[in-house]
C-alpha positions as CSV (number, residue, x, y, z in Angstrom):
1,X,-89.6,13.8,2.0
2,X,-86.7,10.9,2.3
3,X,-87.2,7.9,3.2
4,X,-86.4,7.1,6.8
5,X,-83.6,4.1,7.7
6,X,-85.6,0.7,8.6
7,X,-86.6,0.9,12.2
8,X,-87.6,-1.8,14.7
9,X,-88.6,0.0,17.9
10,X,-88.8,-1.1,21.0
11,X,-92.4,-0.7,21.3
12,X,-93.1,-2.3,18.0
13,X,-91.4,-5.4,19.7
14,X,-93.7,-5.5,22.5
15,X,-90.7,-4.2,25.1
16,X,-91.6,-1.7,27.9
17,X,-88.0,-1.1,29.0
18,X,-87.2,-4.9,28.8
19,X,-87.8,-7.9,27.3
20,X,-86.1,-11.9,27.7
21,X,-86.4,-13.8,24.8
22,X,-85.2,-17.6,25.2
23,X,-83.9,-18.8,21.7
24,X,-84.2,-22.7,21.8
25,X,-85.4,-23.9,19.3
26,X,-85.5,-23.8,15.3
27,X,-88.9,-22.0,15.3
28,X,-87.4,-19.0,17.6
29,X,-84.5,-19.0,15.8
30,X,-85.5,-19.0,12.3
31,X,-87.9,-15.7,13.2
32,X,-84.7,-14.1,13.8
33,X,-83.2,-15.2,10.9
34,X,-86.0,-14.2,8.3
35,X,-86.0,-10.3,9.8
36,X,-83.5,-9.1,7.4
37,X,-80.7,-6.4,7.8
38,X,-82.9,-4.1,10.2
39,X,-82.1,-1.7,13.6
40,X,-83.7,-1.1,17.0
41,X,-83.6,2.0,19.3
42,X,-83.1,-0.5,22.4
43,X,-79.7,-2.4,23.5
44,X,-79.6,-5.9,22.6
45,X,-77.3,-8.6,24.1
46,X,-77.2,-11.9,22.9
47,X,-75.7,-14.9,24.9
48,X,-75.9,-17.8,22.4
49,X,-74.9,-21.2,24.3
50,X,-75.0,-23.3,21.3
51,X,-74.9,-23.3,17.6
52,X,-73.1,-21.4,15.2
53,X,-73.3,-18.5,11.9
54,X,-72.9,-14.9,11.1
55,X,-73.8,-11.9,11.6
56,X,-73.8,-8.3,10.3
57,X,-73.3,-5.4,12.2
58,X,-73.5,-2.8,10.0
59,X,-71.2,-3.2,7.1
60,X,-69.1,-5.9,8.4
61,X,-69.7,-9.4,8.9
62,X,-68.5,-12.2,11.6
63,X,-69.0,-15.5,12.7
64,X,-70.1,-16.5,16.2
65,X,-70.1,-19.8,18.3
66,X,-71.0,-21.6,21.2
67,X,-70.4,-19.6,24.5
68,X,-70.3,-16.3,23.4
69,X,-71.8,-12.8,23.8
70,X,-72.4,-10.0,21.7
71,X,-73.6,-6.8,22.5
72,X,-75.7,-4.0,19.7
73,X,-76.6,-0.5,21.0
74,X,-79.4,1.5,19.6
75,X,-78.6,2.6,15.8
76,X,-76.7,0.0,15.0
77,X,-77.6,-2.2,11.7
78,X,-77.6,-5.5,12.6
79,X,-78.6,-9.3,11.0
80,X,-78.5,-12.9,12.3
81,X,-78.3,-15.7,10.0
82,X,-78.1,-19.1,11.7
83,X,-76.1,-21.9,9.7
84,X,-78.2,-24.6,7.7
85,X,-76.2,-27.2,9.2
86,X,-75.1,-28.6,12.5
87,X,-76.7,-27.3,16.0
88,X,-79.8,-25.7,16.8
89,X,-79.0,-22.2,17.5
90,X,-79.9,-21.9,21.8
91,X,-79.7,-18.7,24.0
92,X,-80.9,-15.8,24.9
93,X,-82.0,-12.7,23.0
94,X,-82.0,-9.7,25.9
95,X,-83.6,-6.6,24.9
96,X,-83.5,-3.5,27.0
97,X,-84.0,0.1,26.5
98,X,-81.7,3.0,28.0
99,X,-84.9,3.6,30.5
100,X,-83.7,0.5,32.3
101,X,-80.0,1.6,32.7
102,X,-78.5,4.6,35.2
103,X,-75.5,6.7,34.2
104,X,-73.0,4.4,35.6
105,X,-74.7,1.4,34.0
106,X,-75.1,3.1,30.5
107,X,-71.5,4.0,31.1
108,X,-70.1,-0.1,31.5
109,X,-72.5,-0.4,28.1
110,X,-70.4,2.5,26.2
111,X,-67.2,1.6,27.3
112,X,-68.1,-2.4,26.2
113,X,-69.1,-1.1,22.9
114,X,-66.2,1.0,22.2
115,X,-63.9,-1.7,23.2
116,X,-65.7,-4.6,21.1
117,X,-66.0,-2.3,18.1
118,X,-63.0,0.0,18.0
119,X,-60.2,-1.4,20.2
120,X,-60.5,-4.8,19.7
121,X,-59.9,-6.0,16.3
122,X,-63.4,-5.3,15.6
123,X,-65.0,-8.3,16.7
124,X,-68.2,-8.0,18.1
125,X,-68.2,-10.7,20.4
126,X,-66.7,-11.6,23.8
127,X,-64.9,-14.9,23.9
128,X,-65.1,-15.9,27.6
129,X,-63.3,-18.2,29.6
130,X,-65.0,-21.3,31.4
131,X,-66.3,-19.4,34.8
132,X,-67.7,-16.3,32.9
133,X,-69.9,-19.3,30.9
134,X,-70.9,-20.6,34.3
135,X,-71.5,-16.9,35.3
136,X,-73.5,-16.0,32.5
137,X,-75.2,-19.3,31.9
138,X,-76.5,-19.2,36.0
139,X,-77.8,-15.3,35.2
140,X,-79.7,-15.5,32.1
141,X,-81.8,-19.2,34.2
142,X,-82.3,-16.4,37.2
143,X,-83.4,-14.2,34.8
144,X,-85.8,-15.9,33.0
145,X,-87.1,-17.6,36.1
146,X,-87.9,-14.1,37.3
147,X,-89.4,-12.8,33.9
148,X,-91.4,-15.3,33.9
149,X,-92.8,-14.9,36.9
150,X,-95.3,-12.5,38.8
151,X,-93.2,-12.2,41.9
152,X,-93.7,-9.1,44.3
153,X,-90.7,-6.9,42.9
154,X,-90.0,-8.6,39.8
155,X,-88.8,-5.3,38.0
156,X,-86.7,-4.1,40.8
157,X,-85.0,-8.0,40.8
158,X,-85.1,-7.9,36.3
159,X,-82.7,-4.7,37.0
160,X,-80.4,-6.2,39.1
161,X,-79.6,-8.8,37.4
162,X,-79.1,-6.6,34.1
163,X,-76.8,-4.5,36.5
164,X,-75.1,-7.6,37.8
165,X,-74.9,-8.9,33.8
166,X,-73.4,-5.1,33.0
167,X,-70.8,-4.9,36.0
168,X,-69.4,-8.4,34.6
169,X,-69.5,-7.0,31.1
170,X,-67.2,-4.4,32.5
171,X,-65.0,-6.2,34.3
172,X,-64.2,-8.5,31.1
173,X,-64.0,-4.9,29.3
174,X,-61.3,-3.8,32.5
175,X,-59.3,-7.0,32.0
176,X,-58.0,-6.3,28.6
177,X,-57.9,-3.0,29.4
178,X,-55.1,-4.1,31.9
179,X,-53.1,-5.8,29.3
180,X,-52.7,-3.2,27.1
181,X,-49.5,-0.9,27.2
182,X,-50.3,2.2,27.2
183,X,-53.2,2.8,29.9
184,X,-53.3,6.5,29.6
185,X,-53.5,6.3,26.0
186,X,-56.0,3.6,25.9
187,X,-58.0,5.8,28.7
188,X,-57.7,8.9,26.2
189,X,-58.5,7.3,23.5
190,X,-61.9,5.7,25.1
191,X,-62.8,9.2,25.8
192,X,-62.3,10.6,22.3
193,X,-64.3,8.0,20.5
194,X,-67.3,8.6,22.7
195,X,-67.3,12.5,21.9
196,X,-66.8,11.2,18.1
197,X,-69.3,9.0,18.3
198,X,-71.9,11.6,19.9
199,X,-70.5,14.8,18.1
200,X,-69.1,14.1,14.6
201,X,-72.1,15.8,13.0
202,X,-70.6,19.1,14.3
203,X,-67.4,18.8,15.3
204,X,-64.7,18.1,12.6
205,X,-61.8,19.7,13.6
206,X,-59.3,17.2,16.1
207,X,-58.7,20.8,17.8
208,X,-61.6,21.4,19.2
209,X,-62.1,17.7,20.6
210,X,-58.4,17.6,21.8
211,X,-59.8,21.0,23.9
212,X,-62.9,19.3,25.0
213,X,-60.5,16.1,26.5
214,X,-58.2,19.0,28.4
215,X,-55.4,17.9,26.1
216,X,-52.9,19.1,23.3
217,X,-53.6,18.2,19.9
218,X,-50.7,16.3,19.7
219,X,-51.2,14.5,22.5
220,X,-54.2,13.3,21.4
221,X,-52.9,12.3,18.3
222,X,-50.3,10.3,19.8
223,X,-52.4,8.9,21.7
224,X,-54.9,7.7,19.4
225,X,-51.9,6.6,17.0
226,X,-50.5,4.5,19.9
227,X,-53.7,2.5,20.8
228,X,-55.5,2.3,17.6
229,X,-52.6,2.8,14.8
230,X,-54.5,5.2,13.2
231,X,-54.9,9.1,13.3
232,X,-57.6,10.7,15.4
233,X,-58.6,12.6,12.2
234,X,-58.9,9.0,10.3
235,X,-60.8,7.5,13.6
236,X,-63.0,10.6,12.8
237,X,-63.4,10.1,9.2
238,X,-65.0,6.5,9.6
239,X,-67.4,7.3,12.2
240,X,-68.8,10.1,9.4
241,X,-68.4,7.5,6.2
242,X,-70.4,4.9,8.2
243,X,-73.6,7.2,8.5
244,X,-72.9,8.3,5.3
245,X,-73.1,4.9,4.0
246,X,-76.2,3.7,6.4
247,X,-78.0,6.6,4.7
248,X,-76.8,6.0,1.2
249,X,-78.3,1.9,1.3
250,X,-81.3,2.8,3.8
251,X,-82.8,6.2,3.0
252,X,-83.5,7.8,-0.2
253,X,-81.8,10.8,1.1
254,X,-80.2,13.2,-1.5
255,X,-76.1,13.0,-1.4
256,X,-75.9,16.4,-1.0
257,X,-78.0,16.4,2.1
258,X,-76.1,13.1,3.5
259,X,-73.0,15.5,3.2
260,X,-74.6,18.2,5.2
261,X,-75.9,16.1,8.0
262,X,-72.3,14.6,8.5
263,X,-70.6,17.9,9.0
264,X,-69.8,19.1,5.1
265,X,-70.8,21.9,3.8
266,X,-69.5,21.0,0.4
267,X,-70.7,18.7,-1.2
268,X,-68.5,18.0,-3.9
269,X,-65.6,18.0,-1.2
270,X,-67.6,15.5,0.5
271,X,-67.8,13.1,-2.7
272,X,-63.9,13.4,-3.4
273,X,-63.5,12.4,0.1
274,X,-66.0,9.7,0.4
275,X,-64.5,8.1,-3.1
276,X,-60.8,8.1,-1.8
277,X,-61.7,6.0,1.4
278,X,-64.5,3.6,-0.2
279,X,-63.1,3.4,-3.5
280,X,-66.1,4.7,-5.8
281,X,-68.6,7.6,-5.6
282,X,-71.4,8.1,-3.3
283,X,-74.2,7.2,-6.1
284,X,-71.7,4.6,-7.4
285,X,-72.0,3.2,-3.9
286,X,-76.0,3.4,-3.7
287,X,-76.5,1.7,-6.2
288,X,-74.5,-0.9,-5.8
């Protein structure tokens, strides 16, 4: 039986839908330092107000500061490290589950994701101006006020004040939506990496997504090659070689099995494919 990837689940952290965790002070902080590269099946949105480091989001690493936000959906593998010197790290951890969330909310949450992640630079964190700090530094006091509390309604008010956190989150995620040229494009592309990200296990062909959209394929491909300078068919291609790679360093799972579960029926094809884009073979990249 293969190993399953390292888990962290919501109910392992104590969470029933959601969870405020103030981080202020070196204790706090170094827990979440010393839990290693792990993942949850809940959202989590960190709002650090002061201190500085890095983290890892899968394979990639950044740094973060003072006054900013960073958002990490279920799946995703994540890490904080705090640096040794200069201020204590001081925030909030939020931790919800998709329970706590309606269509429309979990919508603001894909569409912040997608943007942060894969039409953005990849940078996982918002860098907001001096009245979204206000904003966001005023909700997370309400909201712990209110967890803390044993109010009448507390979970009704603990949801809106996620919604309000969400509809702000979207309305950053609308603003630099507005700046960009090609506003169809950009509204094309959003769409086809959300089916990617929910279907690349079974669909592989850009045909059949550019059908699912109500597009031509080479619309789609223009469009995609407009917003993101790369093909649909590469955009596709990473979203399968990072499962293939979360599997190949978290789960004893047999390469040939990886390759099935991503959506290739050859193997072998599947190894020549995953050595051109990473630059060595699937076991050469396990072990490693």
């Amino acid at each position: 039986m293969s190993k399953m990837l390292p888990i962290i689940s919501g109910k392992e952290l104590g969470i029933h839908n959601f969870k405020l965790l103030p981080i202020d002070s070196d204790s706090v902080a170094n827990r979440i330092d010393t839990l290693g590269l792990h993942r949850h099946d809940i959202f989590q949105l960190l709002w650090i107000i002061a201190g500085s480091g890095t983290i890892q989001i899968d394979f990639q690493k950044y740094n973060y500061s003072s006054h900013t936000l960073s958002l990490t959906s279920p799946g995703q593998m994540h890490r904080l490290k705090v640096n040794e010197s200069g201020a204590t790290l001081n925030g909030y951890l939020l931790m919800f589950s998709k329970d706590m969330l309606t269509d429309s909310e979990l919508g603001y949450i894909n569409g912040a994701s997608l943007s942060l992640f894969q039409l953005l630079g990849e940078n996982p964190f918002y860098c907001i101006n001096q009245e979204q700090v206000s904003f966001f530094s005023h909700i997370f006091n309400l909201l712990e006020r209110e967890y803390k509390s044993e109010f009448e309604d507390r979970e009704l008010v603990l949801r809106n004040y996620l919604n309000l956190i969400l509809v702000e989150l979207g309305r950053i995620n609308h603003s630099w939506k507005g700046k960009h040229r090609e506003e169809a494009a950009l509204r094309l592309t959003k769409e086809y990496l959300n089916l990617v990200n929910v279907y690349y296990k079974t669909i592989t062909s850009i045909p059949e997504y550019a059908a699912l959209l109500h597009v031509t394929t080479n619309h789609l491909i223009e469009s995609v090659k407009k917003t993101l300078d790369k093909t649909a068919g590469e955009v596709l291609r990473e979203r399968q070689l990072l499962e293939a790679k979360r599997l190949l360093c978290y789960s004893n799972t047999p390469v040939s099995e990886i390759a099935r579960q991503i959506g290739f029926q050859d193997p072998s094809y599947f190894g020549r494919m995953f050595k051109k884009n990473i630059g060595m073979s699937p076991t050469s990249f396990r072990k490693k």
